[in-house]
C-alpha positions as CSV (number, residue, x, y, z in Angstrom):
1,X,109.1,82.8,114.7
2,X,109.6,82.7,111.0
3,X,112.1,84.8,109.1
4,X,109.3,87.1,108.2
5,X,106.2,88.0,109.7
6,X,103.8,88.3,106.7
7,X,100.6,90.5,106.2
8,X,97.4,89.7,105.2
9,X,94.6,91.8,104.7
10,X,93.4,95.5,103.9
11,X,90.7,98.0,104.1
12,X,89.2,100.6,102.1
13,X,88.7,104.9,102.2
14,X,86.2,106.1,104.3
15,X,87.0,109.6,103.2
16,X,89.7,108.2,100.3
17,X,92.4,109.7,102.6
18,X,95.3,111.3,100.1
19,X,98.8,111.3,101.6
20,X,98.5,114.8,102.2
21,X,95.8,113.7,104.6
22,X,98.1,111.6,106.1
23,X,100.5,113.3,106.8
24,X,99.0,115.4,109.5
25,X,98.2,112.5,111.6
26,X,99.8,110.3,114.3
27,X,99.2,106.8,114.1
28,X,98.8,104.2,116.8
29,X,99.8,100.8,115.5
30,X,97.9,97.4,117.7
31,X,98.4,94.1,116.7
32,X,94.1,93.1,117.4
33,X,94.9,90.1,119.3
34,X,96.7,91.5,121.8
35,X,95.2,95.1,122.7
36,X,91.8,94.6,124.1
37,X,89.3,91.6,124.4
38,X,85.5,91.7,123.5
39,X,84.1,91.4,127.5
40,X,87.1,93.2,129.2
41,X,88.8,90.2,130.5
42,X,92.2,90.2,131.5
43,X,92.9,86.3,130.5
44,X,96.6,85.1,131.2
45,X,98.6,85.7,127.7
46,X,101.8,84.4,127.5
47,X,103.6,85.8,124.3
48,X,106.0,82.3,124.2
49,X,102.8,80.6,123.9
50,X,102.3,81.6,120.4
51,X,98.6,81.2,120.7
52,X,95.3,83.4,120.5
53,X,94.8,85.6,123.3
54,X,91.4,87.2,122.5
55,X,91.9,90.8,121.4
56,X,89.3,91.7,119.0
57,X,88.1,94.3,117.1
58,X,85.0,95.2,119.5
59,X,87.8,95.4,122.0
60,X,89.5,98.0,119.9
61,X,86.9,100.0,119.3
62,X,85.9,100.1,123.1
63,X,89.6,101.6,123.5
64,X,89.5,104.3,121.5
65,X,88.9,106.7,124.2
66,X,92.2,105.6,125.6
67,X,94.1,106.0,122.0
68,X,92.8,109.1,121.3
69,X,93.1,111.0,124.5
70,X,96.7,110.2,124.2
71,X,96.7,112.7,120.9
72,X,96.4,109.5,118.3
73,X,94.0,110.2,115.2
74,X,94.7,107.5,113.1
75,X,95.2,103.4,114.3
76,X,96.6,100.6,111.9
77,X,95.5,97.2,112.9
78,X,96.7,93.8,112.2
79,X,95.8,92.1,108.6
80,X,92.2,91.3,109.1
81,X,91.8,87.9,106.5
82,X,91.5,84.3,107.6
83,X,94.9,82.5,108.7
84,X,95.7,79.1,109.2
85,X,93.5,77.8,112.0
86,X,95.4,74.8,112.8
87,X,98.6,75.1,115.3
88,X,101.7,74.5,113.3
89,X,105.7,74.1,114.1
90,X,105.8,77.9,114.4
91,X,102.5,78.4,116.4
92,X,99.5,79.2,116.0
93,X,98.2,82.8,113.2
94,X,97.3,85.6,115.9
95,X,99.2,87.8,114.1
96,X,97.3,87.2,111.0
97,X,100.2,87.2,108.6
98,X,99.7,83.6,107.3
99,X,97.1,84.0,105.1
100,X,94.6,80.8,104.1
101,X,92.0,83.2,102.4
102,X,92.2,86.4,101.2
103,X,88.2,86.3,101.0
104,X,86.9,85.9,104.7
105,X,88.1,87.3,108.0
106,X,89.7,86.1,110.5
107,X,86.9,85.0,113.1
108,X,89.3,85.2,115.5
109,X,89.3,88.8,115.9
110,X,85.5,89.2,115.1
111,X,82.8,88.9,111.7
112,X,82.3,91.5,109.1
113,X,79.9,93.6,111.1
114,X,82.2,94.2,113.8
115,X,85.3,95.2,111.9
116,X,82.6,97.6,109.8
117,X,81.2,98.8,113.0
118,X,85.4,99.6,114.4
119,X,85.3,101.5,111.0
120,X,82.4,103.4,111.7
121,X,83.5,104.4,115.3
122,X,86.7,105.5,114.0
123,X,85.5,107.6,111.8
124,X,83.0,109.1,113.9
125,X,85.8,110.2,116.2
126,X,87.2,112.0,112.8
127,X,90.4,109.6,113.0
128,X,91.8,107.3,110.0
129,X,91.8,103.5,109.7
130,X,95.0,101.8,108.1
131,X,95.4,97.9,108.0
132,X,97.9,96.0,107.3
133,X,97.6,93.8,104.1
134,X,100.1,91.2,102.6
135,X,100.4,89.9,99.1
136,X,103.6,88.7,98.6
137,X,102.1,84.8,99.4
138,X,99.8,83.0,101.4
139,X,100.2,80.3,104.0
140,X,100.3,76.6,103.5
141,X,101.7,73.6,105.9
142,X,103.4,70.3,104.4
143,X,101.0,67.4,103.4
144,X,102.3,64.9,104.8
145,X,104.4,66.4,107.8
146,X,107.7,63.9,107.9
147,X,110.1,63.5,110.6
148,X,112.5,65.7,108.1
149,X,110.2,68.2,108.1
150,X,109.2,68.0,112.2
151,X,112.7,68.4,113.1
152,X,115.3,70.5,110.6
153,X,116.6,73.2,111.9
154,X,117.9,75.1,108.8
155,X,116.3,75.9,105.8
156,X,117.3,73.6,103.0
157,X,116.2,73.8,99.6
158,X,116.8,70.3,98.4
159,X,114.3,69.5,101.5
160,X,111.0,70.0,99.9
161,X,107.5,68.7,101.3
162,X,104.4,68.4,99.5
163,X,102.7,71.7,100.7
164,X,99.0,71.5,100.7
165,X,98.0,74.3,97.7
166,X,94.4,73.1,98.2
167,X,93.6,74.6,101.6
168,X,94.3,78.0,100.1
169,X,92.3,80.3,98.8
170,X,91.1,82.1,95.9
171,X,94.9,80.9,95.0
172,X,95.0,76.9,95.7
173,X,97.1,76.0,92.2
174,X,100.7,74.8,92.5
175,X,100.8,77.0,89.3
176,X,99.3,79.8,90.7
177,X,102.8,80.6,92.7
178,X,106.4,80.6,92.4
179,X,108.2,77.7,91.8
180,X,109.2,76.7,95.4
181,X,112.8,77.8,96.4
182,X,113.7,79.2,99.7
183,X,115.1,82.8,100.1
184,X,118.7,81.9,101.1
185,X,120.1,85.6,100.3
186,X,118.2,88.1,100.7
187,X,120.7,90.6,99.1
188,X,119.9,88.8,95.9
189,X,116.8,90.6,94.7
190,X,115.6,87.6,92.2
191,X,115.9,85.5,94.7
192,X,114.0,87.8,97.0
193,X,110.9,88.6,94.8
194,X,110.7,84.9,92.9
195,X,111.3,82.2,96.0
196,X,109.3,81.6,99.1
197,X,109.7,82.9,102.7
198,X,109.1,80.1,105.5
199,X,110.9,77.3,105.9
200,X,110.0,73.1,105.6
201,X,107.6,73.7,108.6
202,X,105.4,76.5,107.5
203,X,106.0,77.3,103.9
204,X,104.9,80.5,102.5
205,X,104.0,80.3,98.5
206,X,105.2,83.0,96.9
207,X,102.4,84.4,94.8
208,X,102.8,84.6,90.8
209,X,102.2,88.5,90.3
210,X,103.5,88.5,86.4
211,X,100.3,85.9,85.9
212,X,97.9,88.5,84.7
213,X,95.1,86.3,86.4
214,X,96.8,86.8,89.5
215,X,97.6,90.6,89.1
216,X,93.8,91.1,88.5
217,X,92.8,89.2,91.1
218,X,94.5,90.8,93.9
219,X,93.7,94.2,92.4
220,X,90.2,93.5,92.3
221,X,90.3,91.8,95.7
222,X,92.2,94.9,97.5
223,X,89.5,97.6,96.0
224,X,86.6,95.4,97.3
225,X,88.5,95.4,100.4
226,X,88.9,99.0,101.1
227,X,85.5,100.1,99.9
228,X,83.6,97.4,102.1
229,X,85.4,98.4,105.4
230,X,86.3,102.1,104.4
231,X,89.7,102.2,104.8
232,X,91.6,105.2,104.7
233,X,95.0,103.6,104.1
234,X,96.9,100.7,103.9
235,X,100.7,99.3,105.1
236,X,102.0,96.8,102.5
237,X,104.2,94.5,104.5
238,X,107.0,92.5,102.9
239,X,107.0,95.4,100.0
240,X,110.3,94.6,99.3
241,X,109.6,90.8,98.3
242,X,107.4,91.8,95.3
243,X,108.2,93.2,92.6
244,X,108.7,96.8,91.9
245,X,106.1,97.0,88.8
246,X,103.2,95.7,90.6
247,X,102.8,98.1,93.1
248,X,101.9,101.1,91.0
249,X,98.6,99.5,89.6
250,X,98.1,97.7,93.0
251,X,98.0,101.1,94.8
252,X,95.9,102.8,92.0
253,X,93.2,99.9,92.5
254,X,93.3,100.3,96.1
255,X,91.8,104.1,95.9
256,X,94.4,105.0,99.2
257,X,97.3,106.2,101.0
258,X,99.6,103.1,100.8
259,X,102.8,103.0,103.0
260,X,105.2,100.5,102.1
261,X,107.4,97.6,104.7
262,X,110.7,97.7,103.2
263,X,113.0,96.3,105.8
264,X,116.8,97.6,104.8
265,X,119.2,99.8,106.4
266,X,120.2,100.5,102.5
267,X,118.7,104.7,101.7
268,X,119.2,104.3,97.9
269,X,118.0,100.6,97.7
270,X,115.0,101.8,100.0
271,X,114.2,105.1,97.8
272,X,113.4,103.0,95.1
273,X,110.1,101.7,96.6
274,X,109.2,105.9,97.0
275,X,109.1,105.6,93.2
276,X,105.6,103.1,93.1
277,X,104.2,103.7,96.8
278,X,102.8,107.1,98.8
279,X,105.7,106.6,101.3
280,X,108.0,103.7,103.1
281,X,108.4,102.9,106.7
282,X,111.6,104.7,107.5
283,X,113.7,101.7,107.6
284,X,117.1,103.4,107.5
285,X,117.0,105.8,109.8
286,X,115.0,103.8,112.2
287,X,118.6,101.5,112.3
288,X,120.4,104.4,112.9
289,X,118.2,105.9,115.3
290,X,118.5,102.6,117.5
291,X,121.9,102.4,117.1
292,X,122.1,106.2,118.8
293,X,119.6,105.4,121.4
294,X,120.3,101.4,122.8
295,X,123.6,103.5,124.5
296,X,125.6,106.3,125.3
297,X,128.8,106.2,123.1
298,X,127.4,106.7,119.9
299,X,127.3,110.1,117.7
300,X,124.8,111.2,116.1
301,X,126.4,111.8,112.5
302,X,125.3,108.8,110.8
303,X,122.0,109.2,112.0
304,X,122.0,113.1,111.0
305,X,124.0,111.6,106.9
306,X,120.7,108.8,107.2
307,X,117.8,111.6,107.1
308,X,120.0,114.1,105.1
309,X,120.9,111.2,102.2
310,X,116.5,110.2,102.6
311,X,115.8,113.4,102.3
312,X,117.6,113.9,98.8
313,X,116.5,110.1,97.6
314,X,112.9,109.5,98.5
315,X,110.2,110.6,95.7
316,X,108.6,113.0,98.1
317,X,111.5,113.6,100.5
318,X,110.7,112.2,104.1
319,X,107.2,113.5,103.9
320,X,105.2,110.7,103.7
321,X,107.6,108.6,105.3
322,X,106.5,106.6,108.4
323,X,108.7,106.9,111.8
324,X,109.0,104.7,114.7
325,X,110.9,103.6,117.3
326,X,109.5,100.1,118.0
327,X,107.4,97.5,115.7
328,X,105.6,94.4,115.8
329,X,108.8,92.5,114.2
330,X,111.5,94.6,115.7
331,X,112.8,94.5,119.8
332,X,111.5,97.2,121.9
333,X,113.8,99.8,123.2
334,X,113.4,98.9,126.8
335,X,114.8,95.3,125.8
336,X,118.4,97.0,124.6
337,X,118.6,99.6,127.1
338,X,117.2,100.6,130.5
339,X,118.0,103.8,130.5
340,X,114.4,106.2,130.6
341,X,116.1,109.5,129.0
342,X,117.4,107.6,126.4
343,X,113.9,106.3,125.8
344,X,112.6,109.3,126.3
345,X,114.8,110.6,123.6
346,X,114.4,108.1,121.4
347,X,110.2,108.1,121.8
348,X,110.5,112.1,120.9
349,X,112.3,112.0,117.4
350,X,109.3,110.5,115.6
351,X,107.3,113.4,116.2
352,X,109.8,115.9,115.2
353,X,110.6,113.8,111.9
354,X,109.7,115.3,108.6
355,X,107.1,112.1,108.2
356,X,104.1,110.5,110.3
357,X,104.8,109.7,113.9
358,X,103.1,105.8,114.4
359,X,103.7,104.5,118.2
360,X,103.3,101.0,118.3
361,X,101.1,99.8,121.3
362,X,102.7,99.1,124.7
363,X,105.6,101.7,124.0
364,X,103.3,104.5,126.3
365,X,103.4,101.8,128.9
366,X,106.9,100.9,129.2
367,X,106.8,97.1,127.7
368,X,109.9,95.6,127.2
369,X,109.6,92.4,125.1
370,X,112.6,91.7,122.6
371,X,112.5,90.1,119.4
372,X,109.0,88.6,118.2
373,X,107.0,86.7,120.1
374,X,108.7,89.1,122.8
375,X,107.2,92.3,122.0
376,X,103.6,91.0,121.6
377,X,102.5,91.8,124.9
378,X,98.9,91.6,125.9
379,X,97.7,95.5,127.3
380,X,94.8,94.9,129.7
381,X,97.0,93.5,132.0
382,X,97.7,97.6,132.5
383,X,93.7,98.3,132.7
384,X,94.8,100.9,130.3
385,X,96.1,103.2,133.2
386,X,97.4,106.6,132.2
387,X,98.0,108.2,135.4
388,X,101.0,108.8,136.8
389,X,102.3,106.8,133.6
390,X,105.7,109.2,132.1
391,X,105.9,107.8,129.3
392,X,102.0,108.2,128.2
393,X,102.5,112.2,129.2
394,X,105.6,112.3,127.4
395,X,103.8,110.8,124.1
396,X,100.5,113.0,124.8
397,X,102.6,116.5,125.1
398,X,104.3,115.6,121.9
399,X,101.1,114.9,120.0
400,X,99.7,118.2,121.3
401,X,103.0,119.9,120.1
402,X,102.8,118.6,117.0
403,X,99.0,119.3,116.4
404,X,100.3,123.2,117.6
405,X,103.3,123.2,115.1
406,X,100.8,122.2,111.7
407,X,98.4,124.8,112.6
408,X,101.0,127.5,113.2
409,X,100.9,127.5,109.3
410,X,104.5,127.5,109.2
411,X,105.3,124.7,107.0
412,X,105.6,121.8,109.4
413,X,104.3,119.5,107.1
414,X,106.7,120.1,104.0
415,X,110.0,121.9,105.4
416,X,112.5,119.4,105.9
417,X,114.1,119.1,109.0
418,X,117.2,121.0,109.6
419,X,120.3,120.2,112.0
420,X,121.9,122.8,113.7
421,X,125.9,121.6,114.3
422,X,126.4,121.3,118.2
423,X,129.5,121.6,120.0
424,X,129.4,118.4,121.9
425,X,128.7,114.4,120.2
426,X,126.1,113.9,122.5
427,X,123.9,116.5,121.4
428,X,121.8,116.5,118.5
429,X,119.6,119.6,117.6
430,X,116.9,118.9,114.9
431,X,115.0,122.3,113.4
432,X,111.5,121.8,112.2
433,X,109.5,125.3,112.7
434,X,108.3,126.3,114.2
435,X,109.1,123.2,116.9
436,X,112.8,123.0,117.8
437,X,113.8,119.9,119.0
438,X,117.2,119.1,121.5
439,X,117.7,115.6,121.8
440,X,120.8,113.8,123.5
441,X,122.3,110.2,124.4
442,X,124.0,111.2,127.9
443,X,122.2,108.9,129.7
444,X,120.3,109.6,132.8
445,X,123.4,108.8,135.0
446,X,125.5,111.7,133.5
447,X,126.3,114.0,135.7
448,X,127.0,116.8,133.3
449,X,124.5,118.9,132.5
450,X,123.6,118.7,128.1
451,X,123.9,122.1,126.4
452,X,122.4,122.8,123.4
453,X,123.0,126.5,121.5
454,X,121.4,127.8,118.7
455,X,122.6,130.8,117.4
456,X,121.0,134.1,116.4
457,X,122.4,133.2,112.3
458,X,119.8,130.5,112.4
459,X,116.8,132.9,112.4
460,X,114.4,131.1,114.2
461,X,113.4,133.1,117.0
462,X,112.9,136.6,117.7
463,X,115.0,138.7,120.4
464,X,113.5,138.7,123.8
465,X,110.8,136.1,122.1
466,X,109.2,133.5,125.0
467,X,109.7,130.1,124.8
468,X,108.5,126.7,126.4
469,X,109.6,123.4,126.9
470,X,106.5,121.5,126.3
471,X,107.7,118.7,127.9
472,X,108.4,120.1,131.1
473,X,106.5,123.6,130.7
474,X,109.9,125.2,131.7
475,X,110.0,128.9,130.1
476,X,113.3,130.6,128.6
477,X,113.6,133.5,127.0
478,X,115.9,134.1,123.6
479,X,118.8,137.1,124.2
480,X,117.6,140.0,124.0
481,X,120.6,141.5,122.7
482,X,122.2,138.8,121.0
483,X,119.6,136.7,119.5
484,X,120.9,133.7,120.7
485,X,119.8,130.7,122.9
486,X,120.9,128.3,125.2
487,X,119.0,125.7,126.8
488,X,120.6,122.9,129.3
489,X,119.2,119.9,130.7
490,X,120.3,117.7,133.6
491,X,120.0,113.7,133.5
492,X,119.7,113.6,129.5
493,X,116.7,114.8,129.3
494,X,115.3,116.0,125.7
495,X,113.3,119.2,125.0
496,X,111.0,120.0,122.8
497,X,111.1,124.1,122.4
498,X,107.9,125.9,121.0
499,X,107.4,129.6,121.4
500,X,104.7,130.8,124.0
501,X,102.4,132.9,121.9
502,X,101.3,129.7,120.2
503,X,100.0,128.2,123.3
504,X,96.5,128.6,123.9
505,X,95.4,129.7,127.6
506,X,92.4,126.9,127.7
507,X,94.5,124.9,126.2
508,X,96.1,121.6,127.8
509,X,99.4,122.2,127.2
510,X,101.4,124.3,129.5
511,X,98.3,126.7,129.8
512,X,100.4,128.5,132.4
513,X,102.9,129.6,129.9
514,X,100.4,130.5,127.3
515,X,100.4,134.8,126.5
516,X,96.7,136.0,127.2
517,X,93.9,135.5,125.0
518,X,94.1,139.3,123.4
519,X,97.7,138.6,122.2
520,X,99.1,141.6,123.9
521,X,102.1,139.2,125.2
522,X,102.7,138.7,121.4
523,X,102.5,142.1,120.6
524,X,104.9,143.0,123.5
525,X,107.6,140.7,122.5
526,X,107.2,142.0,118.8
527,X,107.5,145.7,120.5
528,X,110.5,145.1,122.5
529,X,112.7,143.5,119.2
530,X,111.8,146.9,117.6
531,X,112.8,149.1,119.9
532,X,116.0,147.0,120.8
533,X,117.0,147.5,117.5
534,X,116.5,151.2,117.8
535,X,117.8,151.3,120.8
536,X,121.2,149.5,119.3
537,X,121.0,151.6,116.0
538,X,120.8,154.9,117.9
539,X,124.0,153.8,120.1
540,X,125.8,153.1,116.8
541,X,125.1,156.2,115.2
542,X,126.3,158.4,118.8
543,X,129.7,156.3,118.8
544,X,130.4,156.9,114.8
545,X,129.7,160.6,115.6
546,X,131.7,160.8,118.3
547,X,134.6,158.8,116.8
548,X,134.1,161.6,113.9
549,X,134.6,164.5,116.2
């Protein structure tokens, strides 16, 4: 497709969620055309195709059911204003990122009543709506399409067209944008905030933000926006391509949580965006983390150096950062490796990550698409199935663990995460109490067992104290006399490690494990680490009298 997928539209706070809010939840990102039609039909979509599929809003909002029982409570949906309706040399808008007018929605996808009536539903179901929403330019196709501009290849910026500013809208000025240029390096930051994205085919006018008619516009625009759909947050795609100085008034006029695209493996060029927005999309370590995960020879240092430097750089730390494995504009896992513990591994970090897990639709069901249009699968083809599906009781333990960890009242939300050193590469323990997660790229074909060991210096368990692998209910128990623990796992496998008094017997996950309802388990364990000590203490005190005698 184009060199950037770009985002239109935005809605407005139904409860004016702050990113405090938003950091307890777990987002489930759909692109609307693609996750569920209006009638249930399971039409033939062909991602190649670049066309309409059907998805719809009305289609989301009959799939809740099957986002939320999977532990979501929030869903960001695809920009929601009207695109260009004609087909053009790079298909046809169903991803709704080429904006025609910021003012009406995209029919495709449904009318006003039925994206308010998604909202309403949501809400109902005490979840959060985020939409994506793009400013940095509109959509327009040449004038007078030549055989120049049918058939280059390359982007050229002597090679001009006449782009029709007239079928845009409230913006349909030559002077209301950019003079045209094409980005040609995009590690030249003028370049990248003042010329156009697209190419001679499909150009994308870059819209004039310093014009103070502009500036007012789209702030007044994104505040109707919100408020008339209650939206509790927003994703600002292509962040990076506009600049810096906007943002803050932008996200003041919007009234919400606002998480920022910036797409670079670059921490400190990245941590400047922290400065205007509630959070970024966790760019940086999300190139590290697939770089870790697509294989089994890399180590994990510059992935633990990635969060460690984000941590220290970011405004708010990694708090309000968003993690994810797969996107609508990056390749899905499954397309650079085959390997299921490695995915497995790889779908477990976001939810042990200091920021807010978002799961991009499909991932639960194994889809494997590449690059975009790849990885724009339709879902009914699955009829939303979730039995017997790994992956989707993978994603729903870790959810539930999650939710367990931020009531525990242990700080889940604000500690950063730790990393305890391992002996082995291949290992990778990351320490977010009271959740304890031991991650690994062996592979499933390794034939030696993972071990992970966290010593009794790291504090975080008690002596004799229970605990549970929520992903496979297996119990261990720390060393009673030692303090320490050692967990192993065959085929590369991860774990997740929670302790057993904060499962909940009626609960759903590994009820088995979980100490009875009056907490005597809990008091038992608590019992035993005080008398061990006393035990150890009295033995002490014998051999110094005896060595005395």
């Amino acid at each position: 497709m184009l060199n950037s997928f770009l985002f239109a539209a935005v809605l407005p706070v139904a409860f004016a969620a702050s990113a405090a809010d938003w950091r307890a939840r777990s987002i489930y990102q759909i692109v609307t055309d693609r996750f569920a039609t209006t009638n249930r039909s399971v039409a033939t979509c062909d991602p190649q195709a670049l066309k309409y599929c059907g998805g719809t809003w009305q289609g989301i909002a009959k799939h809740l059911d099957y986002i939320q029982n999977m532990g979501f409570d929030a869903i960001l949906i695809s920009p929601v204003v009207a695109n260009l309706e004609d087909e053009t040399a790079h298909g046809y808008a169903y991803h709704g990122y080429w904006t025609q007018d910021l003012n009406a929605l995209n029919s495709h996808f449904g009318t006003a009543d039925d994206l308010k009536a998604l909202s309403k539903s949501v809400h109902e179901r005490d979840m959060y709506l985020m939409v994506d929403v793009l400013v940095n330019h509109l959509a327009a196709v040449p004038s007078n399409p030549s055989p120049l501009t049918r058939n280059a290849t390359a982007l050229h910026e002597t090679d001009t067209p006449d782009f029709n500013f007239e079928s845009m809208s409230p913006l349909s000025s030559k002077g209301a944008f950019h003079p045209h240029c094409f980005i040609t390096d995009h590690t030249n930051q003028t370049q990248v905030e003042q010329c156009w994205l697209g190419d001679v085919h499909l150009g994308l006018p870059d819209i004039d933000t310093e014009n103070m008619t502009n500036f007012r516009m789209l702030n007044s625009w994104i505040t109707d926006l919100v408020e008339d759909y209650k939206i509790d947050g927003l994703r600002i795609s292509s962040a990076r391509y506009v600049r810096k100085s906007f943002w803050q008034d932008f996200k003041s006029a919007a009234g919400v949580f606002c998480l920022g695209e910036v797409s670079s493996d670059n921490v400190t060029y990245t941590s400047d965006y922290t400065q205007v927005l509630d959070g970024v999309l966790d760019y940086p370590t999300w190139f590290a983390l697939s770089e870790v995960f697509s294989g089994t020879t890399a180590n994990f240092s510059h992935l633990i150096d990635t969060v460690t430097r984000s941590q220290a750089a970011y405004q708010t730390g990694l708090v309000t950062a968003g993690s994810f494995v797969e996107s609508e504009s990056q390749p899905r896992l499954p397309s650079l490796t085959q390997d299921a513990s490695l995915i497995r591994n790889a779908v477990t970090w976001p939810f042990l990550h200091d920021g807010i897990p978002i799961l991009y639709y499909g991932q639960e069901q194994g889809f494997s698409g590449g690059v975009a249009p790849e990885n724009h699968e339709a879902l009914w083809p699955t009829q939303y199935k979730t039995y017997r599906k790994p992956l989707i009781e993978h994603i729903s333990a870790l959810n539930a663990a999650r939710g367990i960890a931020i009531k525990a009242g242990e700080g889940f939300l604000t500690a950063p995460m730790k990393f305890i050193p391992q002996e082995y590469d291949n290992a990778l323990v990351v320490s977010k109490g009271p959740l304890l997660g031991l991650l690994t790229n062996a592979g499933n074909v390794s034939m030696t067992p993972t071990t992970w060991t966290i010593p009794a210096r790291q504090r975080l368990f008690l002596k004799g104290e229970s605990l549970v692998d929520v992903l496979t209910c297996m119990t261990y128990e720390v060393d009673p006399v030692t303090g320490d623990l050692t967990v192993q796992s065959t085929y590369g496998l991860p774990a997740v490690i929670l302790p057993t008094r904060l499962l909940d017997a009626g609960g759903t996950l590994c009820p088995a494990s979980a100490p009875p309802s009056d907490g005597s388990r809990v008091v038992s364990i608590e019992l035993w680490h005080i008398c061990s000590s006393i035990i150890i203490l009295f033995l002490h005190l014998i051999c110094s009298f005896v060595f005395i005698l």
